[in-house]
PDB file as gemmi writes it, atoms N, CA and C in Angstrom:
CRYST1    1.000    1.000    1.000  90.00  90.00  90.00 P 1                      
ATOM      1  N   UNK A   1      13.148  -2.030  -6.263  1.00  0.00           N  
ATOM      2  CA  UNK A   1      13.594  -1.540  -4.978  1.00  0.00           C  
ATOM      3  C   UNK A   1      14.601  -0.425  -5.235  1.00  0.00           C  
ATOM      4  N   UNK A   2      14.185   0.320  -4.510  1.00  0.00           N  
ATOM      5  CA  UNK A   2      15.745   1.967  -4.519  1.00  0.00           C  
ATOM      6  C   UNK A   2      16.597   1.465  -3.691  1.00  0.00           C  
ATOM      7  N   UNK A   3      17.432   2.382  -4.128  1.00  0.00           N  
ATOM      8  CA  UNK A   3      19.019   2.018  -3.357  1.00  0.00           C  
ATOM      9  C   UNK A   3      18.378   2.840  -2.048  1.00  0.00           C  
ATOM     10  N   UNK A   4      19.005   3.151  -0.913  1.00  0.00           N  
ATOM     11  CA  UNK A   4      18.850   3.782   0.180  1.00  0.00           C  
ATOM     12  C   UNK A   4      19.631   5.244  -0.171  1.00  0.00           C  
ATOM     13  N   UNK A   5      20.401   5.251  -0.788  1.00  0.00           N  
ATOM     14  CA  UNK A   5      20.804   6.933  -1.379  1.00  0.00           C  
ATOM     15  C   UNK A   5      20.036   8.010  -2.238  1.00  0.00           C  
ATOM     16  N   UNK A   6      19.296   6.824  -2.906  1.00  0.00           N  
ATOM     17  CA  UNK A   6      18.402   7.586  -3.987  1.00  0.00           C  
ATOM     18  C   UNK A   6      16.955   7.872  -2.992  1.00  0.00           C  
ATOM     19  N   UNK A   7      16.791   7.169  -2.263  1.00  0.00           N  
ATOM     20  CA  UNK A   7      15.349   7.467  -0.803  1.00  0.00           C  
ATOM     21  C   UNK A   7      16.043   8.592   0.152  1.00  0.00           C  
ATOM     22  N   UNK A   8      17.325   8.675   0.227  1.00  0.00           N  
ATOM     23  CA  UNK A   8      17.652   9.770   1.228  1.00  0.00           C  
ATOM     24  C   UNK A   8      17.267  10.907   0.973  1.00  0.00           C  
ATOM     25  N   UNK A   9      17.544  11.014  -0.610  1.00  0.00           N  
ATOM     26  CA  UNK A   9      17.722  12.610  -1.331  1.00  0.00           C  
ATOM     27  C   UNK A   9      16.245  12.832  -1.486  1.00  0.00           C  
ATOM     28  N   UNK A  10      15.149  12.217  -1.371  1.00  0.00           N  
ATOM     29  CA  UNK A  10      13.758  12.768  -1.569  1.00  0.00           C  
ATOM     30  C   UNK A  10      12.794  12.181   0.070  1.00  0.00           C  
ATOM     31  N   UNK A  11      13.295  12.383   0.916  1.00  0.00           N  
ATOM     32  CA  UNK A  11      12.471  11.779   2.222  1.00  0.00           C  
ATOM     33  C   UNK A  11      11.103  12.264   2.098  1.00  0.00           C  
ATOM     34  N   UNK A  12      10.213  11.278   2.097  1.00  0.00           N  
ATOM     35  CA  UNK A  12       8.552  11.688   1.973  1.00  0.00           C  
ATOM     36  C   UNK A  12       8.152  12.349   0.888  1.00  0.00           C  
ATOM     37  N   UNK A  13       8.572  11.864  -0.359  1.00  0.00           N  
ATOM     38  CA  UNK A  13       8.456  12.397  -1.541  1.00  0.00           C  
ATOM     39  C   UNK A  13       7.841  11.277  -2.626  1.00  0.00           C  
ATOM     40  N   UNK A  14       8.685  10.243  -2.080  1.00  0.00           N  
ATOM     41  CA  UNK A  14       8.053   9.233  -3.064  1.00  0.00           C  
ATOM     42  C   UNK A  14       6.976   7.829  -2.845  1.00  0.00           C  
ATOM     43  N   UNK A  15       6.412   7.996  -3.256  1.00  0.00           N  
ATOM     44  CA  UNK A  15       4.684   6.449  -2.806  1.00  0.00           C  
ATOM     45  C   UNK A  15       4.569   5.454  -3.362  1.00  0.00           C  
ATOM     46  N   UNK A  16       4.415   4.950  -3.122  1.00  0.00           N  
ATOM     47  CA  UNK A  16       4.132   3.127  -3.285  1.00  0.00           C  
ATOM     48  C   UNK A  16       3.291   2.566  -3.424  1.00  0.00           C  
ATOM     49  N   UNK A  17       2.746   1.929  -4.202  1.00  0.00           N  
ATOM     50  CA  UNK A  17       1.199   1.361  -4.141  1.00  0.00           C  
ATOM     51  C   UNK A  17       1.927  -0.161  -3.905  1.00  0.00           C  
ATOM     52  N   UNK A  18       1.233  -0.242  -2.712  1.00  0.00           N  
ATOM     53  CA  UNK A  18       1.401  -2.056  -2.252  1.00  0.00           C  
ATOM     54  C   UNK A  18       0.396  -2.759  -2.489  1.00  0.00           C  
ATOM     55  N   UNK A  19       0.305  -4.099  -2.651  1.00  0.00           N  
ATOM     56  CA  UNK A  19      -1.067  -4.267  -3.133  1.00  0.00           C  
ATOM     57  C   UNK A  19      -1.299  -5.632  -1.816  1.00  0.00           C  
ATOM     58  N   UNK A  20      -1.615  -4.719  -0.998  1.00  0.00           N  
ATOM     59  CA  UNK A  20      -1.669  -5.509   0.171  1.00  0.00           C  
ATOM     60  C   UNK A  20      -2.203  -4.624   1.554  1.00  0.00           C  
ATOM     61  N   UNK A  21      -2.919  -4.925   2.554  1.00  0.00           N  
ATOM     62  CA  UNK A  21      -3.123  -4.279   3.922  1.00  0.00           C  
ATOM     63  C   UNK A  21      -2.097  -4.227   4.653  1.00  0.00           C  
ATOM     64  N   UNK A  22      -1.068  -3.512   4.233  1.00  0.00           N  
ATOM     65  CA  UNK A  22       0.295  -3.702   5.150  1.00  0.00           C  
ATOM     66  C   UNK A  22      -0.047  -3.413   6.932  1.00  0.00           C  
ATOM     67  N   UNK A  23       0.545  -3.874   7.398  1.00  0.00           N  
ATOM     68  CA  UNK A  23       1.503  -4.964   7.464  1.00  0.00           C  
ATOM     69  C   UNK A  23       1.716  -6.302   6.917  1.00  0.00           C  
ATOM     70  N   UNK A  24       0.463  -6.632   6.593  1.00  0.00           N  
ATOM     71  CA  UNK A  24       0.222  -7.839   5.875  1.00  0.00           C  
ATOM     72  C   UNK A  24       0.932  -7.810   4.780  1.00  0.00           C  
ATOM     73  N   UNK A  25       1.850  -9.066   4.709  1.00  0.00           N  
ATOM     74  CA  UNK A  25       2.459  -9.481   3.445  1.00  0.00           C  
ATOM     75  C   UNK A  25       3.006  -8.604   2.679  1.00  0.00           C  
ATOM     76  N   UNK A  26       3.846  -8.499   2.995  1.00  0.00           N  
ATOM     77  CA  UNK A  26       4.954  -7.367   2.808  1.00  0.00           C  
ATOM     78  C   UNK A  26       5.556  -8.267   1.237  1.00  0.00           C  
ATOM     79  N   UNK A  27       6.282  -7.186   0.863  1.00  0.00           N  
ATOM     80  CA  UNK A  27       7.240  -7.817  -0.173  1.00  0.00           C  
ATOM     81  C   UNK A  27       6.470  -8.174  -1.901  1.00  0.00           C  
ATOM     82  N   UNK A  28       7.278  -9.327  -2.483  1.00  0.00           N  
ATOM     83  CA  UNK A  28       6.092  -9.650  -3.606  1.00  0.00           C  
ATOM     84  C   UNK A  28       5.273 -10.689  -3.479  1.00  0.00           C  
ATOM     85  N   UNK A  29       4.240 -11.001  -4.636  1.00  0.00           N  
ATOM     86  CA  UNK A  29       3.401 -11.411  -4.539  1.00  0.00           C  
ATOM     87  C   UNK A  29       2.429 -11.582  -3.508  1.00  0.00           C  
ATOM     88  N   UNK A  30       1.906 -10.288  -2.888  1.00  0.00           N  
ATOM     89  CA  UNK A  30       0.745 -10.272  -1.677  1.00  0.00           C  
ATOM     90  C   UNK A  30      -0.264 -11.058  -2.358  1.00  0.00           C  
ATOM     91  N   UNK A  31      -0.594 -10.866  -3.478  1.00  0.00           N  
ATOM     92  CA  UNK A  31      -2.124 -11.783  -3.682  1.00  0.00           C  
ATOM     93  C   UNK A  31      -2.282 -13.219  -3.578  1.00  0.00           C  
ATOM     94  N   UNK A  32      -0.787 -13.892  -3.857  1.00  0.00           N  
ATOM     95  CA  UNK A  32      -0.369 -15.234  -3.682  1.00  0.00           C  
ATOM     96  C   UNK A  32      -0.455 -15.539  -2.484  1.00  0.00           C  
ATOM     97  N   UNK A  33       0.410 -14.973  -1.356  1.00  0.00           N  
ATOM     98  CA  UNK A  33       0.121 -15.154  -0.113  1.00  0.00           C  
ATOM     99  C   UNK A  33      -0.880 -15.054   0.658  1.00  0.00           C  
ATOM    100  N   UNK A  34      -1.621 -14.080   0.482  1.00  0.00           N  
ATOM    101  CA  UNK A  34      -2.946 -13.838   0.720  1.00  0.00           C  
ATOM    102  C   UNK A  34      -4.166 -15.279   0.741  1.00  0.00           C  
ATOM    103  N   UNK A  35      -3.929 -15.406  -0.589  1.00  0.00           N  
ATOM    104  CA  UNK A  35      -4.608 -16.715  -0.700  1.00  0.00           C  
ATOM    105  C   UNK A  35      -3.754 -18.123  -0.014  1.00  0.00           C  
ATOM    106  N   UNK A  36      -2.748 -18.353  -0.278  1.00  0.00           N  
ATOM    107  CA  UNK A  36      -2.632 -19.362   0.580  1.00  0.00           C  
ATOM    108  C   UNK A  36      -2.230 -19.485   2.334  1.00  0.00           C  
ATOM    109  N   UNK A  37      -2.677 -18.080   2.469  1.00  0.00           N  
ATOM    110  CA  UNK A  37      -2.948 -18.022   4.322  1.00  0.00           C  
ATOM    111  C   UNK A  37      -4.783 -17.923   4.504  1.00  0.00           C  
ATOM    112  N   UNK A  38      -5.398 -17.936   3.214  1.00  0.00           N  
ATOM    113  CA  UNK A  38      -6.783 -18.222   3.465  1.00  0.00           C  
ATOM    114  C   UNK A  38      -8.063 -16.847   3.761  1.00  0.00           C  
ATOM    115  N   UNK A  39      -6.888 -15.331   3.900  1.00  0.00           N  
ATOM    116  CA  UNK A  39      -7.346 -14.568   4.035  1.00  0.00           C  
ATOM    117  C   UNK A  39      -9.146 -14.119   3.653  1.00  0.00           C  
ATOM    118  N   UNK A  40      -9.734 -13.293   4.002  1.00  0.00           N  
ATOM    119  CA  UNK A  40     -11.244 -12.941   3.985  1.00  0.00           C  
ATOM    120  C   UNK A  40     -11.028 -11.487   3.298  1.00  0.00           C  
ATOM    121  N   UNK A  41     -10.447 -10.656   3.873  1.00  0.00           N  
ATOM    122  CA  UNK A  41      -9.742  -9.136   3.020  1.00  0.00           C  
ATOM    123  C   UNK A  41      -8.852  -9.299   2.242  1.00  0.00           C  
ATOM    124  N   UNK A  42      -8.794  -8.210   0.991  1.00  0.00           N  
ATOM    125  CA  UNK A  42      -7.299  -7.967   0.615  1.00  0.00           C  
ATOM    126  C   UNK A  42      -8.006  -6.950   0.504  1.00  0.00           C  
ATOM    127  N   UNK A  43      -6.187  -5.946  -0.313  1.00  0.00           N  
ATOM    128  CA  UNK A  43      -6.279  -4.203   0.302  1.00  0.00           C  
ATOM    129  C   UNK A  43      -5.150  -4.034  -0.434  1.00  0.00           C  
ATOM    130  N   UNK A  44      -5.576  -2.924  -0.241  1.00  0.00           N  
ATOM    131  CA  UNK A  44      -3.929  -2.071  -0.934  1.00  0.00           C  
ATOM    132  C   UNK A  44      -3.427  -0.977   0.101  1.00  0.00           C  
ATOM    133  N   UNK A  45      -2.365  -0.505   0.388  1.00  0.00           N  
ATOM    134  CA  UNK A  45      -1.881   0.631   1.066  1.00  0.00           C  
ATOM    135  C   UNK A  45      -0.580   1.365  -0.287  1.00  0.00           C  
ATOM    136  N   UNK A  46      -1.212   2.740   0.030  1.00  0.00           N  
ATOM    137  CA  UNK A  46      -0.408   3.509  -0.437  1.00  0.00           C  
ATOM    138  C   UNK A  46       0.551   4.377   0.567  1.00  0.00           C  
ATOM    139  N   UNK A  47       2.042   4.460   0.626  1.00  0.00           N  
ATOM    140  CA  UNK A  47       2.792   4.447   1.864  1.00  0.00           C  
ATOM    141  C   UNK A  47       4.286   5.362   1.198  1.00  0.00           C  
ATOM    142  N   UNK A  48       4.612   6.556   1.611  1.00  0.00           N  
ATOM    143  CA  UNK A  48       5.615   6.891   1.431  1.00  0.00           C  
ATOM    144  C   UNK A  48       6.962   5.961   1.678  1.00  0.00           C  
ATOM    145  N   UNK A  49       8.130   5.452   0.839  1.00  0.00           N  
ATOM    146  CA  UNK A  49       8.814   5.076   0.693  1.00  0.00           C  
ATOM    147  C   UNK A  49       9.941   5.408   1.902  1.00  0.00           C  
ATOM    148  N   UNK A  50      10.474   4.273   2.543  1.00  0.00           N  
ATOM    149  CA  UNK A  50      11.406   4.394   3.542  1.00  0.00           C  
ATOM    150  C   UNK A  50      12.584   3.701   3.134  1.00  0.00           C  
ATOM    151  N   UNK A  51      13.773   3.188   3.862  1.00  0.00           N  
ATOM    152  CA  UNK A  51      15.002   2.610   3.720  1.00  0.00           C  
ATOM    153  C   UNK A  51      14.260   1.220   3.967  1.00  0.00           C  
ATOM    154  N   UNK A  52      13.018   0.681   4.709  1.00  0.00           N  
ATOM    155  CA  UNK A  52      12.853  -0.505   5.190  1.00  0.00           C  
ATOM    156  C   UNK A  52      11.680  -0.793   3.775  1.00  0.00           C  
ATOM    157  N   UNK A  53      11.094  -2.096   3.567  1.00  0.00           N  
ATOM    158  CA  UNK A  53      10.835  -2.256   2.044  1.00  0.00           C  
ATOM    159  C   UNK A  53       9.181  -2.157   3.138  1.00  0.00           C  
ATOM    160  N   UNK A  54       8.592  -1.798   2.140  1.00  0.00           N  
ATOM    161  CA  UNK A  54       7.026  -1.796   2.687  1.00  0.00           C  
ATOM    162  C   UNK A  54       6.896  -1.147   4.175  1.00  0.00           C  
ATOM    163  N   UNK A  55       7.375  -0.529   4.375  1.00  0.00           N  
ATOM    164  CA  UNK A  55       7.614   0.220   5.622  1.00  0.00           C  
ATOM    165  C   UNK A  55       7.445   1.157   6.262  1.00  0.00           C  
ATOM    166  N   UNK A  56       7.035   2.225   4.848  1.00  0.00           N  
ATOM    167  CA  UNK A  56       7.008   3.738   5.363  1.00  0.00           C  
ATOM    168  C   UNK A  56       5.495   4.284   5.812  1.00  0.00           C  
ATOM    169  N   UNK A  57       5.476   5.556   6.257  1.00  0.00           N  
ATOM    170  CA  UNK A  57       4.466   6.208   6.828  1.00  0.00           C  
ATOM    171  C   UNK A  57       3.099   5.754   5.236  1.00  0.00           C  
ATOM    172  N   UNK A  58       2.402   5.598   6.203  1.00  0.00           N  
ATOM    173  CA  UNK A  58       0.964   4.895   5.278  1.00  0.00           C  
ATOM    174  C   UNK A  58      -0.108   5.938   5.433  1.00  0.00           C  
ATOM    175  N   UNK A  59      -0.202   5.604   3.408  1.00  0.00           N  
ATOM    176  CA  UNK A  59      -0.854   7.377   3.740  1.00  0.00           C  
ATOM    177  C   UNK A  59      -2.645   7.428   3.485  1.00  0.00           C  
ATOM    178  N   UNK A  60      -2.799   6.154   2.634  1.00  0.00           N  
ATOM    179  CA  UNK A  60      -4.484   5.732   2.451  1.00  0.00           C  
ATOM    180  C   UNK A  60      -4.203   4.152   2.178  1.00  0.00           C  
ATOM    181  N   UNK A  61      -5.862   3.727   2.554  1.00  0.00           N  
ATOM    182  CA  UNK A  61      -5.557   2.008   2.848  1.00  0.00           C  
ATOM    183  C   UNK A  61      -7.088   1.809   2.801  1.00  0.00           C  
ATOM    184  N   UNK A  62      -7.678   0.907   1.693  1.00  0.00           N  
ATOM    185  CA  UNK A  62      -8.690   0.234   1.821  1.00  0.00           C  
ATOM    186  C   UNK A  62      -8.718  -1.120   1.882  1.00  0.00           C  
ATOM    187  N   UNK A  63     -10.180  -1.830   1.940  1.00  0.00           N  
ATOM    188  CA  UNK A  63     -10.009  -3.144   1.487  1.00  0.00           C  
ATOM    189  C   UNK A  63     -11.407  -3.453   1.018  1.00  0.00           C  
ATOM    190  N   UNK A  64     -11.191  -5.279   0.360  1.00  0.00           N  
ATOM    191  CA  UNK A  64     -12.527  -5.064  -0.293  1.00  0.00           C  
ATOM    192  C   UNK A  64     -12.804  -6.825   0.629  1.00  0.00           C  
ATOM    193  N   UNK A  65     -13.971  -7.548   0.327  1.00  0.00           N  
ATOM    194  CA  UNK A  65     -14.118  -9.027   1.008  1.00  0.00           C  
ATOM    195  C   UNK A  65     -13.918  -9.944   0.164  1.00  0.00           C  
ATOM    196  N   UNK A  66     -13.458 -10.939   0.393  1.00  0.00           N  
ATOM    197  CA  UNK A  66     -12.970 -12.026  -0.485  1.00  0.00           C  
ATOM    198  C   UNK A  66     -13.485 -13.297   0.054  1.00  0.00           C  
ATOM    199  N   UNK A  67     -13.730 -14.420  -0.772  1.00  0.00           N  
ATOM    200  CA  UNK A  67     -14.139 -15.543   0.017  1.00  0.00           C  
ATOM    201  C   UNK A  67     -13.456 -16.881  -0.342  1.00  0.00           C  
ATOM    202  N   UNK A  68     -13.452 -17.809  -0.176  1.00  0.00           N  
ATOM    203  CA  UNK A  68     -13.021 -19.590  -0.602  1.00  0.00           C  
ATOM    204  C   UNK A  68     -12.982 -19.730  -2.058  1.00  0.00           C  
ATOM    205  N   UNK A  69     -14.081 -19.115  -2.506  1.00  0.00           N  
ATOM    206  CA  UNK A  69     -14.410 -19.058  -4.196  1.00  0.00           C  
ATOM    207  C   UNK A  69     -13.060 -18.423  -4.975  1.00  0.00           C  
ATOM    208  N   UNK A  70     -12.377 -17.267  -4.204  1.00  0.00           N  
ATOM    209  CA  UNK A  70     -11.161 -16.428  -5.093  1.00  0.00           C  
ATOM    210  C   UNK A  70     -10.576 -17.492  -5.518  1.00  0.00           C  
ATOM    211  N   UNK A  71      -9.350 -17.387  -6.609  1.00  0.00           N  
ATOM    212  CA  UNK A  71      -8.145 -17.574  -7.017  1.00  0.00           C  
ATOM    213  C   UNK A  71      -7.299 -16.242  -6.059  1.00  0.00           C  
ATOM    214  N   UNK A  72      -5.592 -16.787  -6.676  1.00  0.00           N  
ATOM    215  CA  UNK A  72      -5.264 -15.679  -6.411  1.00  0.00           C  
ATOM    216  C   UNK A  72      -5.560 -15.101  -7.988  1.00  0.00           C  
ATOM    217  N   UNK A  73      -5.273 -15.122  -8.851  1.00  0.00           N  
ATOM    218  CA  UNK A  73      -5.485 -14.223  -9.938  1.00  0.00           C  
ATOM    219  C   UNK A  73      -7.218 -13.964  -9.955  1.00  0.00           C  
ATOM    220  N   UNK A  74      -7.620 -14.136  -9.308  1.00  0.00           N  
ATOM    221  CA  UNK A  74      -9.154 -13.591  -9.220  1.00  0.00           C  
ATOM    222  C   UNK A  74      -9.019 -12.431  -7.855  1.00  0.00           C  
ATOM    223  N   UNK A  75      -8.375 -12.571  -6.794  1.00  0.00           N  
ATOM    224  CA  UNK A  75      -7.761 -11.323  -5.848  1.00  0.00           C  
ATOM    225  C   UNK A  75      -7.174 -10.047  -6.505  1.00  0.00           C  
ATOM    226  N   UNK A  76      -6.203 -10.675  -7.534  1.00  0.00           N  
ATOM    227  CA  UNK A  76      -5.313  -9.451  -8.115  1.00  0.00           C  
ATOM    228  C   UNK A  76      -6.510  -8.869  -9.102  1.00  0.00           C  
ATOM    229  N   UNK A  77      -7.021  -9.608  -9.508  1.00  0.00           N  
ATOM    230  CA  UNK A  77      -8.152  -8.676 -10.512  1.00  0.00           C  
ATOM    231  C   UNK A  77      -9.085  -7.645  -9.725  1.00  0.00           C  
ATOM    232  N   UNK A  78      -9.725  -8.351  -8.983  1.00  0.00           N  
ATOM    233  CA  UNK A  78     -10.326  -7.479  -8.016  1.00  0.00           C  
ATOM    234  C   UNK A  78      -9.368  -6.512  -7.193  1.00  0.00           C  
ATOM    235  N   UNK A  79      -8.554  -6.562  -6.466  1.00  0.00           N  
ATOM    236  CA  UNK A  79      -7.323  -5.982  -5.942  1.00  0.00           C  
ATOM    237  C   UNK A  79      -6.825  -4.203  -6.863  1.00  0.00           C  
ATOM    238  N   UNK A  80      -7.347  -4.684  -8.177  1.00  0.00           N  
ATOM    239  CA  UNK A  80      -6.607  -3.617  -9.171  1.00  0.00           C  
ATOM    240  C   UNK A  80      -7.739  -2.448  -9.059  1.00  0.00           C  
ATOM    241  N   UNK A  81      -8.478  -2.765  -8.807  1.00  0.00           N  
ATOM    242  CA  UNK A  81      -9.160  -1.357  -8.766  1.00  0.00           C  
ATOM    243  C   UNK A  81      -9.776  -0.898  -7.249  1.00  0.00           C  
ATOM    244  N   UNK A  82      -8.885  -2.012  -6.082  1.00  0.00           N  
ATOM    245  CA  UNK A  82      -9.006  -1.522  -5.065  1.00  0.00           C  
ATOM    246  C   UNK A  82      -6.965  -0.598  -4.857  1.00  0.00           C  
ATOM    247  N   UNK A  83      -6.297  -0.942  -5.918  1.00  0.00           N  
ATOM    248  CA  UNK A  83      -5.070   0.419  -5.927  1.00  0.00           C  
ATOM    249  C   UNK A  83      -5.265   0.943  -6.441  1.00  0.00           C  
ATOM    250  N   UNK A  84      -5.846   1.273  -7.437  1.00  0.00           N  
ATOM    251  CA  UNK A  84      -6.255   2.819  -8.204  1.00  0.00           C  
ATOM    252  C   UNK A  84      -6.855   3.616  -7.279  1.00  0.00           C  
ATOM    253  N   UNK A  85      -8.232   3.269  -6.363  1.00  0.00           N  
ATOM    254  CA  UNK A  85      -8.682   3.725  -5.952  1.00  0.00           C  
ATOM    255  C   UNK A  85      -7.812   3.936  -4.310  1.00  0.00           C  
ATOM    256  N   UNK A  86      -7.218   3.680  -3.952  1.00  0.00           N  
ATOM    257  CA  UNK A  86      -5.840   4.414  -2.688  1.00  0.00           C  
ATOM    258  C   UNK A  86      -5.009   5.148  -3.389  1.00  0.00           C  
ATOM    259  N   UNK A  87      -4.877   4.291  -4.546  1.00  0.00           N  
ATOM    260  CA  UNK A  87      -3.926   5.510  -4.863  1.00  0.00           C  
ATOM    261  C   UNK A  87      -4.069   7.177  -5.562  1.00  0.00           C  
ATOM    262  N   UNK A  88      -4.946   6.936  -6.139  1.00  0.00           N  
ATOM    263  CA  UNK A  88      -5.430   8.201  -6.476  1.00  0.00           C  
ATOM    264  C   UNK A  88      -6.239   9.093  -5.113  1.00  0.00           C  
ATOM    265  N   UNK A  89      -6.462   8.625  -4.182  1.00  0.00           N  
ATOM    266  CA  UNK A  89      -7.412   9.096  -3.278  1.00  0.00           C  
ATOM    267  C   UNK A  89      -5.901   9.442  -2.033  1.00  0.00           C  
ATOM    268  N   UNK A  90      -4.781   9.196  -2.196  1.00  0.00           N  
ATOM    269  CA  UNK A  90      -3.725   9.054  -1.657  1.00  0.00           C  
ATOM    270  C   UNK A  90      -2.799  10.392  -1.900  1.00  0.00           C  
ATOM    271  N   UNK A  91      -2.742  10.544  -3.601  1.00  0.00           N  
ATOM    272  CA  UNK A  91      -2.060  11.246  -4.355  1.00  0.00           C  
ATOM    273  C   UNK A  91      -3.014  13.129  -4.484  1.00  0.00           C  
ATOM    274  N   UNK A  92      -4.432  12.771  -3.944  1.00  0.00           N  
ATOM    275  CA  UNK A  92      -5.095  14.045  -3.875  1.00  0.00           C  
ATOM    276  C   UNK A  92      -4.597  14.879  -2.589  1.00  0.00           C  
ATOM    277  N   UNK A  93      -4.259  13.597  -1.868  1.00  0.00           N  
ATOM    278  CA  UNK A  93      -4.228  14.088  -0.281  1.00  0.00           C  
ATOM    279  C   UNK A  93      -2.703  14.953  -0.166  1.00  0.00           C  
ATOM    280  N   UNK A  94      -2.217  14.553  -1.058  1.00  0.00           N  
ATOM    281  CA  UNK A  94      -0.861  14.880  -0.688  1.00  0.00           C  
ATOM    282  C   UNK A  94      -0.522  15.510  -1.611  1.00  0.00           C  
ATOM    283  N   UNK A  95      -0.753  16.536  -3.061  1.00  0.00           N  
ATOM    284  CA  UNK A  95      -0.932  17.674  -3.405  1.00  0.00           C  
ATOM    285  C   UNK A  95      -1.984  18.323  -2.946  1.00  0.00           C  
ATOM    286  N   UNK A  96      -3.074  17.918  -2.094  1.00  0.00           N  
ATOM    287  CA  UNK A  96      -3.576  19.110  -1.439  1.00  0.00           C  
ATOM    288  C   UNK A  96      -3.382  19.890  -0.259  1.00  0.00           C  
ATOM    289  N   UNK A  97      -1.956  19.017  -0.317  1.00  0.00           N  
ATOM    290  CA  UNK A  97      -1.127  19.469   1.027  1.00  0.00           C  
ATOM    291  C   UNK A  97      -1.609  19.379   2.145  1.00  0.00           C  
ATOM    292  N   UNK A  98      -2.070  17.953   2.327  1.00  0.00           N  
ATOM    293  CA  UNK A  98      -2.894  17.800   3.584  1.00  0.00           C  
ATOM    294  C   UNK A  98      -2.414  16.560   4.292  1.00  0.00           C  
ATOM    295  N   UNK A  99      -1.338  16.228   4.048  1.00  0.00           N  
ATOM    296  CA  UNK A  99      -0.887  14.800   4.743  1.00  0.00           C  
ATOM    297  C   UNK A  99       0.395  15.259   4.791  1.00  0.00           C  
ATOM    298  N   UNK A 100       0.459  14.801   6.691  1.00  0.00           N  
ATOM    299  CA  UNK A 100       1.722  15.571   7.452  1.00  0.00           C  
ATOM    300  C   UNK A 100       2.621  14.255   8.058  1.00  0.00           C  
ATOM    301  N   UNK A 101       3.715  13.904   7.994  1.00  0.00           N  
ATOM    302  CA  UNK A 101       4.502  12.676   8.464  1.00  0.00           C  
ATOM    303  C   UNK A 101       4.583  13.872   9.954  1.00  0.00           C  
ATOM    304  N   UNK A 102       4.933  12.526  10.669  1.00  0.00           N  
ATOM    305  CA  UNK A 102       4.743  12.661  12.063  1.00  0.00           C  
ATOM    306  C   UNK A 102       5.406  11.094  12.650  1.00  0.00           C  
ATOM    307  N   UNK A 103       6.669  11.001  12.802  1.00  0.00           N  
ATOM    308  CA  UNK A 103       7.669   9.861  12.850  1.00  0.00           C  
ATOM    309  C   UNK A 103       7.625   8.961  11.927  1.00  0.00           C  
ATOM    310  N   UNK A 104       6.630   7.275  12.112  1.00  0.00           N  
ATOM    311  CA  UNK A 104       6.585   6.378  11.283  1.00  0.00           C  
ATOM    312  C   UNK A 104       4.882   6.518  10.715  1.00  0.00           C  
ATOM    313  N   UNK A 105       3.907   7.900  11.202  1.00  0.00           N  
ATOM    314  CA  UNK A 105       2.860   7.872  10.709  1.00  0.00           C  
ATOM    315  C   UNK A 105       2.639   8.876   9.751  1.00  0.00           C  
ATOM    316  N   UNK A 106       1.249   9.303   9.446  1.00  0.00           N  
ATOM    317  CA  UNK A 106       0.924  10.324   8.884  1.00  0.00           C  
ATOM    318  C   UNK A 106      -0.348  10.884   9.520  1.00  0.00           C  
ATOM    319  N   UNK A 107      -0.425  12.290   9.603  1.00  0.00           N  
ATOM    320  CA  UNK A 107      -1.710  12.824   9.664  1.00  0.00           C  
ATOM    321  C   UNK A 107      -2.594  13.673   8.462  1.00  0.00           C  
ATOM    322  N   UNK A 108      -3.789  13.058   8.557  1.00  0.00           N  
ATOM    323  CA  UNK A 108      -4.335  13.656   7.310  1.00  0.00           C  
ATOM    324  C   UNK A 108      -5.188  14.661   7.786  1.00  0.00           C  
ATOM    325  N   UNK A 109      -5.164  16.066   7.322  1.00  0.00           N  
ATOM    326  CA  UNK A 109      -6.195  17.203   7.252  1.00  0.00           C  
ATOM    327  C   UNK A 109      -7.362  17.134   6.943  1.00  0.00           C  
TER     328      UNK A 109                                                      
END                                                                             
C-alpha cells in the first residue's frame, strides 16, 4: 500500500493489477474470498491508484467462468493469466494515449 503523499505526487500515473472484478473483494486475498462466497466469475481489474485502496478509476476488466470443481489455488492459477491479459491490454491503452479519467471513471478512445 502507498502512503497517500507518494499517490498525490503522481495522480493517474500509477496501476494496479487487482486480481479480482472490483468492486468485488477488494483488498487481499480475492481468490480466497471468491471461493468461499461460492462465486461463478473471477476477474481481474486493472485501475489507476487512488488514496482509497482498490478504488481508483478502472481502466480494463475481464473475467473468465469458474465452477464447484475450483480450489481457490486452482482460481489463482487460472486468474494469472486472466491479469496479464488486463494488464497488458490496460498498459497499451494508456501509452497509446487513449484512456482519459473523467472523475471516478475512465474513457477509452
Amino acid at each position: 500500500v502507498l502512503t497517500p503523499g507518494f499517490v498525490a505526487r503522481f495522480p493517474n500515473k500509477i496501476i494496479n493489477i487487482h486480481h479480482s472484478f472490483l468492486p468485488a473483494f477488494i483488498g487481499a486475498r480475492p481468490y480466497h474470498q471468491a471461493y468461499e462466497r461460492g462465486v461463478k466469475i473471477i476477474g481481474a481489474t486493472a485501475h489507476y491508484v487512488n488514496d482509497n485502496l482498490d478504488e481508483g478509476p478502472i481502466i480494463m476488466q475481464d473475467v473468465i467462468h469458474v465452477d464447484h470443481t475450483y480450489t481457490a489455488e486452482d482460481m489463482m492459477r487460472a486468474g494469472r493469466d486472466v491479469e496479464k491479459n488486463v494488464l497488458s491490454r490496460a498498459l497499451y491503452q494508456v501509452l497509446a494515449q487513449r484512456v482519459f479519467v473523467y472523475g471516478n471513471r475512465t474513457i477509452i478512445l
